[in-house]
N, C-alpha and C positions, 0 to 999 in steps of 0.2 A: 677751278673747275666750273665752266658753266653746266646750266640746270636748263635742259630740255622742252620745249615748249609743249604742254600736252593739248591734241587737236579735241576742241570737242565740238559736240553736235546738238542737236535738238531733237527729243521724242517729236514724231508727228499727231502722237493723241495727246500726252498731258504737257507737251511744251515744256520741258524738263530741258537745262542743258546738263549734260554731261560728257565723260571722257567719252569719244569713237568707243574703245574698245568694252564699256558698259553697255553698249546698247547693239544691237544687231541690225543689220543691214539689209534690206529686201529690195534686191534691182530686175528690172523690167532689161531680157537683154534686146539687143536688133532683133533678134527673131521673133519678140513678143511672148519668151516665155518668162515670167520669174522665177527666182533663181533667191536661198538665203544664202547670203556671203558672209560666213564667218569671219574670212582673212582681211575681206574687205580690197579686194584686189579683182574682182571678177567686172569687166567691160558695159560698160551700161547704163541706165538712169536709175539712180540710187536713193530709196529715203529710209531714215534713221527710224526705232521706236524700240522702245524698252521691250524689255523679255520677259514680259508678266500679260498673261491673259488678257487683264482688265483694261490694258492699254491698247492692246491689239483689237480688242472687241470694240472699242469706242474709238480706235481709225478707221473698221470698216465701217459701224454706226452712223461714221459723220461722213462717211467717200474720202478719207485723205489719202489714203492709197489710189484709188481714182483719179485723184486732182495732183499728187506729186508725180505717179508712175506713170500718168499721162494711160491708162489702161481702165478699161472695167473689169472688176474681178469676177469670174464665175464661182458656182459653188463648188467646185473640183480646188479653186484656187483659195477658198478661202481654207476647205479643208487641209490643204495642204500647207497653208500658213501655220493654221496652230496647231498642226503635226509638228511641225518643223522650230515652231518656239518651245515646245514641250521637251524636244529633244528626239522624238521618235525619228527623225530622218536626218542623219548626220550628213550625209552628201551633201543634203540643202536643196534637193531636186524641187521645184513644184510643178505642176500638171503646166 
């Protein structure tokens, strides 16, 4: 029986790899809105980062969301990042 190759990724704050499915997905889509992809299947420019505050707060700290989403975040987007890592917004909408 083979054995599955598991995809993994890169935190954009602490440069961590791990499996895709440990870490959450925040994509910039055409229209310019972000969007978190839980399933990882939504159309778009995509960067990876762990699901802990302290990681999220020191990718906007540094601009790395800026500089992979290709986007400037406003403060509508940022709030609605860590709504959205917290768990508050299951849809995954952001402003």
């Amino acid at each position: 029986m083979k054995t599955r190759k598991v995809p993994m990724r890169t935190c954009l704050a602490c440069q961590t790899k791990r499996p895709k499915r440990e870490l959450v997905r925040v994509v910039r889509t055409p229209e310019g809105t972000l969007l978190l992809d839980r399933k990882g299947k939504i159309s778009g420019r995509g960067a990876y980062v762990c699901a802990t505050r302290m990681c999220v707060e020191q990718a906007i700290k540094t601009k790395r969301f800026d500089r992979a989403l290709e986007v400037v975040l406003t403060n509508d987007m940022v709030a609605a990042l860590y709504a959205g890592i917290e768990g508050a917004d299951d849809r995954g909408g952001m402003a």
